[in-house]
C-alpha positions as CSV (number, residue, x, y, z in Angstrom):
1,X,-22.3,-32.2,-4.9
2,X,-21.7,-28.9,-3.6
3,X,-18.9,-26.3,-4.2
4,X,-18.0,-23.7,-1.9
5,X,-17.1,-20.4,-3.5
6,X,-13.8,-18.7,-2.7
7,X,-13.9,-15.2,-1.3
8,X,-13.4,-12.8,-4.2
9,X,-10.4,-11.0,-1.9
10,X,-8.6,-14.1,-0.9
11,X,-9.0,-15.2,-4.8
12,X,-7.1,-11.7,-5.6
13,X,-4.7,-12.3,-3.3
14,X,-4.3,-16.0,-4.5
15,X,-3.9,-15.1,-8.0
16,X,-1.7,-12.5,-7.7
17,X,1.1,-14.8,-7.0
18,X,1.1,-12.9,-2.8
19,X,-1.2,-16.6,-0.8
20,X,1.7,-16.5,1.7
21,X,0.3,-13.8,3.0
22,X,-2.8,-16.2,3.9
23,X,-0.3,-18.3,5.4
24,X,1.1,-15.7,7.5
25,X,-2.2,-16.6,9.4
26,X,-3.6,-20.1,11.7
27,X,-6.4,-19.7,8.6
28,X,-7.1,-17.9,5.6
29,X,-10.0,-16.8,7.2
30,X,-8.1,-15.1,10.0
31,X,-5.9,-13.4,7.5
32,X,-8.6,-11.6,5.4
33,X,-9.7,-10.7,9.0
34,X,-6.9,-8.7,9.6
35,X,-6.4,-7.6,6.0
36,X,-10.2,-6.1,5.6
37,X,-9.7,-4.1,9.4
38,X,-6.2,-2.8,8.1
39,X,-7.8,-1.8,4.6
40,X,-11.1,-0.5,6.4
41,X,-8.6,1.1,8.6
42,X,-6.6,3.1,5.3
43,X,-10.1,3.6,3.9
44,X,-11.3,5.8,7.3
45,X,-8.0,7.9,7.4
46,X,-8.4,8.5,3.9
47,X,-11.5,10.1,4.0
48,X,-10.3,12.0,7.5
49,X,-7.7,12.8,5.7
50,X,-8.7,14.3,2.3
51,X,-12.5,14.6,2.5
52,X,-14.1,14.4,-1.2
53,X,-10.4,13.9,-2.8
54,X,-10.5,11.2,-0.9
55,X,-9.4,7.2,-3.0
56,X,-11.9,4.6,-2.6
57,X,-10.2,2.2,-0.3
58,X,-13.3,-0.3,0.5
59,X,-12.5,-3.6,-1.0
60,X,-14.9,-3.5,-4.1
61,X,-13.1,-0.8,-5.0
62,X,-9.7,-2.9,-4.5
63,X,-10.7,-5.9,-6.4
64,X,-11.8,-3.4,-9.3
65,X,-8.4,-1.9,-9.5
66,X,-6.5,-5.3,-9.2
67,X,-8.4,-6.3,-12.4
68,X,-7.4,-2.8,-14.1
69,X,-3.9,-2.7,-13.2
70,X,-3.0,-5.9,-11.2
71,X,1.1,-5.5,-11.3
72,X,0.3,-2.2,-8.9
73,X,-2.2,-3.9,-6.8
74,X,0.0,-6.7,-6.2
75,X,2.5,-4.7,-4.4
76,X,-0.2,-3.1,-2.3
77,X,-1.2,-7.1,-1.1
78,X,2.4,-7.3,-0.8
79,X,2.7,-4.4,1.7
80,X,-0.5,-5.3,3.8
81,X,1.5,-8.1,5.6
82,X,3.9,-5.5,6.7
83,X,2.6,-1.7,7.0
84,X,0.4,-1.4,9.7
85,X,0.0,2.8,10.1
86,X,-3.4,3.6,8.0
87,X,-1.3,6.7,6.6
88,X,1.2,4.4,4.9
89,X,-1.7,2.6,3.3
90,X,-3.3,5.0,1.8
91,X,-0.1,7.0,0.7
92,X,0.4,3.8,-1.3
93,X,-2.9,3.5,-2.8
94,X,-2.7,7.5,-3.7
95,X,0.6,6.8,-5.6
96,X,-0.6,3.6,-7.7
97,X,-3.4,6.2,-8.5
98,X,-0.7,8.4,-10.2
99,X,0.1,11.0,-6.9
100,X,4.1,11.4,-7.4
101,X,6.4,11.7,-4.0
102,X,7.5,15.4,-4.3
103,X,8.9,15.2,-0.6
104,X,10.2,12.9,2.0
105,X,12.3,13.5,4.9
106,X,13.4,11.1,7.2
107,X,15.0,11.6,10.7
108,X,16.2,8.6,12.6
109,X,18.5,8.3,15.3
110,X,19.4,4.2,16.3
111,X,17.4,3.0,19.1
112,X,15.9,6.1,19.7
113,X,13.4,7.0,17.0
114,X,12.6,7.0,13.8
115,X,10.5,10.1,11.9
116,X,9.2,9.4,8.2
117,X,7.2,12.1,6.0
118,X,6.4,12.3,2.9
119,X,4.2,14.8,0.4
120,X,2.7,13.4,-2.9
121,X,1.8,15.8,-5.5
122,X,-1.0,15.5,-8.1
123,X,0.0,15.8,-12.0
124,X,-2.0,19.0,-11.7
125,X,0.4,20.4,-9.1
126,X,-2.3,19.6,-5.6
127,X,-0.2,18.9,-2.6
128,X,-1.7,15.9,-0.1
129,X,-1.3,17.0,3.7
130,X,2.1,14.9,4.8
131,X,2.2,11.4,5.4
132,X,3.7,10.3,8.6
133,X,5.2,7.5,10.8
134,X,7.2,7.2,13.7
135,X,7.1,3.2,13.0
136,X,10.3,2.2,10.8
137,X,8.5,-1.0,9.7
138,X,6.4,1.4,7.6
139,X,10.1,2.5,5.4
140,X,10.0,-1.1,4.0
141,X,7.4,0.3,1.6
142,X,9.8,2.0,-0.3
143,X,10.6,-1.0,-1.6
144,X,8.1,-0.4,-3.9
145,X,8.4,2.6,-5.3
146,X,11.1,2.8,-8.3
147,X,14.1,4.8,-7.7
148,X,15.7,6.6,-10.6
149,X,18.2,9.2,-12.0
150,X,16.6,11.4,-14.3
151,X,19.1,14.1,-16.0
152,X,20.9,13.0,-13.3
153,X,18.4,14.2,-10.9
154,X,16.9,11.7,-7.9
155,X,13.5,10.8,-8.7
156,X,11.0,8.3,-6.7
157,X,8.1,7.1,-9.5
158,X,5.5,4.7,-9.2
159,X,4.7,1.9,-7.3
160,X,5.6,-1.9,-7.9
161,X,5.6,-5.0,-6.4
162,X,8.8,-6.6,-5.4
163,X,10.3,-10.1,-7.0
164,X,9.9,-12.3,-4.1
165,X,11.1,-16.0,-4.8
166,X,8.7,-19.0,-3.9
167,X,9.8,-21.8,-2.2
Protein backbone atom coordinates (compact mmCIF):
# COMPACT_ATOMS: atom_id res chain seq x y z
CA UNK A 1 0.00 0.00 0.00
CA UNK A 2 1.32 3.20 -0.93
CA UNK A 3 0.41 6.86 0.16
CA UNK A 4 1.08 9.79 -1.82
CA UNK A 5 2.20 12.75 0.20
CA UNK A 6 0.34 16.09 -0.14
CA UNK A 7 2.32 19.11 -1.25
CA UNK A 8 3.26 21.01 1.97
CA UNK A 9 1.80 24.45 0.03
CA UNK A 10 -1.48 22.91 -1.10
CA UNK A 11 -1.73 21.40 2.61
CA UNK A 12 -1.37 25.19 3.87
CA UNK A 13 -3.69 26.30 1.67
CA UNK A 14 -6.08 23.30 2.59
CA UNK A 15 -5.89 23.81 6.15
CA UNK A 16 -6.29 27.18 6.25
CA UNK A 17 -9.86 26.94 5.51
CA UNK A 18 -8.87 29.01 1.56
CA UNK A 19 -8.99 24.94 -0.92
CA UNK A 20 -11.42 26.95 -3.18
CA UNK A 21 -8.69 28.55 -4.29
CA UNK A 22 -7.42 24.99 -5.64
CA UNK A 23 -10.74 24.75 -7.19
CA UNK A 24 -10.50 27.97 -8.94
CA UNK A 25 -8.20 25.67 -11.18
CA UNK A 26 -9.03 22.29 -13.90
CA UNK A 27 -6.40 20.69 -10.96
CA UNK A 28 -4.84 21.48 -7.84
CA UNK A 29 -1.80 20.94 -9.54
CA UNK A 30 -2.53 23.74 -12.01
CA UNK A 31 -3.33 26.07 -9.16
CA UNK A 32 -0.12 25.86 -7.14
CA UNK A 33 1.31 26.39 -10.71
CA UNK A 34 0.01 29.66 -10.88
CA UNK A 35 0.24 30.38 -7.20
CA UNK A 36 4.24 29.52 -6.94
CA UNK A 37 4.90 31.89 -10.47
CA UNK A 38 2.70 34.72 -8.74
CA UNK A 39 4.63 34.28 -5.35
CA UNK A 40 8.10 33.77 -7.23
CA UNK A 41 6.88 36.75 -9.07
CA UNK A 42 6.31 39.04 -5.46
CA UNK A 43 9.54 37.36 -4.29
CA UNK A 44 11.76 38.98 -7.49
CA UNK A 45 10.12 42.54 -7.10
CA UNK A 46 10.74 42.36 -3.61
CA UNK A 47 14.30 41.98 -3.83
CA UNK A 48 14.31 44.69 -7.03
CA UNK A 49 12.59 46.58 -4.90
CA UNK A 50 14.22 46.86 -1.49
CA UNK A 51 17.57 45.00 -1.93
CA UNK A 52 18.82 43.51 1.57
CA UNK A 53 15.47 44.93 3.40
CA UNK A 54 14.08 42.85 1.24
CA UNK A 55 10.97 39.93 2.97
CA UNK A 56 11.64 36.41 2.17
CA UNK A 57 8.83 35.63 -0.27
CA UNK A 58 10.06 31.99 -1.47
CA UNK A 59 7.63 29.53 -0.31
CA UNK A 60 9.62 27.89 2.69
CA UNK A 61 9.64 31.05 3.94
CA UNK A 62 5.64 31.24 3.52
CA UNK A 63 4.83 27.90 5.03
CA UNK A 64 7.18 29.00 8.00
CA UNK A 65 5.10 32.12 8.62
CA UNK A 66 1.72 30.38 8.09
CA UNK A 67 2.78 28.14 11.02
CA UNK A 68 3.79 31.34 13.21
CA UNK A 69 0.94 33.45 12.52
CA UNK A 70 -1.58 31.54 10.28
CA UNK A 71 -4.71 34.12 10.71
CA UNK A 72 -2.32 36.66 8.57
CA UNK A 73 -1.19 34.15 6.19
CA UNK A 74 -4.54 33.16 5.48
CA UNK A 75 -5.48 36.36 4.03
CA UNK A 76 -2.43 36.49 1.99
CA UNK A 77 -3.74 32.81 0.25
CA UNK A 78 -6.88 34.57 0.19
CA UNK A 79 -5.61 37.47 -1.91
CA UNK A 80 -3.42 35.26 -4.33
CA UNK A 81 -6.62 34.20 -6.24
CA UNK A 82 -7.18 37.88 -6.95
CA UNK A 83 -4.00 40.34 -6.93
CA UNK A 84 -2.05 39.68 -9.74
CA UNK A 85 0.60 42.98 -9.80
CA UNK A 86 3.88 41.51 -7.82
CA UNK A 87 3.89 45.10 -6.03
CA UNK A 88 0.51 44.34 -4.32
CA UNK A 89 1.92 41.11 -3.17
CA UNK A 90 4.63 41.97 -1.55
CA UNK A 91 3.04 45.25 0.02
CA UNK A 92 0.91 42.60 1.64
CA UNK A 93 3.48 40.47 2.94
CA UNK A 94 5.55 43.71 4.25
CA UNK A 95 2.39 44.70 6.31
CA UNK A 96 1.65 41.16 7.93
CA UNK A 97 5.44 41.70 8.78
CA UNK A 98 4.37 44.73 10.93
CA UNK A 99 5.13 47.75 7.98
CA UNK A 100 2.03 50.26 8.80
CA UNK A 101 0.26 52.09 5.57
CA UNK A 102 1.37 55.74 6.30
CA UNK A 103 0.05 56.85 2.73
CA UNK A 104 -2.32 55.98 -0.01
CA UNK A 105 -3.66 57.97 -2.63
CA UNK A 106 -5.98 56.86 -5.12
CA UNK A 107 -7.02 58.59 -8.40
CA UNK A 108 -9.74 56.96 -10.45
CA UNK A 109 -11.86 58.31 -13.05
CA UNK A 110 -14.78 55.54 -14.40
CA UNK A 111 -13.83 53.73 -17.42
CA UNK A 112 -10.87 55.59 -17.81
CA UNK A 113 -8.31 54.64 -15.24
CA UNK A 114 -7.60 53.84 -12.04
CA UNK A 115 -4.17 55.00 -10.04
CA UNK A 116 -3.42 53.29 -6.52
CA UNK A 117 -0.29 54.14 -4.28
CA UNK A 118 0.54 53.52 -1.19
CA UNK A 119 3.82 54.04 1.37
CA UNK A 120 4.33 51.67 4.44
CA UNK A 121 6.33 52.83 7.18
CA UNK A 122 8.57 50.73 9.55
CA UNK A 123 7.93 51.03 13.49
CA UNK A 124 11.34 52.69 13.35
CA UNK A 125 10.09 55.47 11.04
CA UNK A 126 11.92 53.76 7.38
CA UNK A 127 9.74 54.61 4.42
CA UNK A 128 9.26 51.69 1.54
CA UNK A 129 9.56 53.29 -2.04
CA UNK A 130 5.59 53.52 -3.16
CA UNK A 131 3.56 50.73 -4.04
CA UNK A 132 1.66 51.05 -7.27
CA UNK A 133 -1.13 49.84 -9.57
CA UNK A 134 -2.98 51.00 -12.38
CA UNK A 135 -5.05 47.55 -12.04
CA UNK A 136 -8.26 48.25 -9.79
CA UNK A 137 -8.58 44.42 -9.09
CA UNK A 138 -5.49 45.00 -6.93
CA UNK A 139 -7.92 47.74 -4.43
CA UNK A 140 -9.84 44.53 -3.32
CA UNK A 141 -6.91 43.96 -1.02
CA UNK A 142 -7.93 46.45 1.20
CA UNK A 143 -10.28 44.23 2.20
CA UNK A 144 -7.89 43.04 4.45
CA UNK A 145 -6.47 45.55 6.15
CA UNK A 146 -8.58 46.80 9.35
CA UNK A 147 -9.95 50.16 9.08
CA UNK A 148 -10.26 52.18 12.28
CA UNK A 149 -10.95 55.52 14.13
CA UNK A 150 -8.31 56.20 16.54
CA UNK A 151 -8.94 59.55 18.66
CA UNK A 152 -11.10 59.98 15.98
CA UNK A 153 -8.34 59.96 13.53
CA UNK A 154 -8.43 57.41 10.22
CA UNK A 155 -6.11 54.65 10.67
CA UNK A 156 -5.40 51.50 8.22
CA UNK A 157 -3.70 48.59 10.68
CA UNK A 158 -2.88 45.21 9.99
CA UNK A 159 -3.72 42.73 7.73
CA UNK A 160 -6.56 39.96 8.00
CA UNK A 161 -8.25 37.55 6.20
CA UNK A 162 -11.84 38.13 5.37
CA UNK A 163 -14.96 35.88 6.66
CA UNK A 164 -15.94 34.16 3.53
CA UNK A 165 -18.87 31.65 4.01
CA UNK A 166 -18.55 27.95 2.55
CA UNK A 167 -21.05 26.44 0.71
Amino acid sequence: MSSTAIDPLEEAIRTAGEGRLLESFDTPAEALSHIRRGVASAHQKARERLGDNAPDLREDAILEEYRRHPSQVRGFFQILGGTRTPDMLVMAWRIIQGMTVKEVRLAYRRKRDFQLSVILESPDGQEDPPYESDKITDFALFRHIGIMEVDGRPVFDGFYPLRVRGK
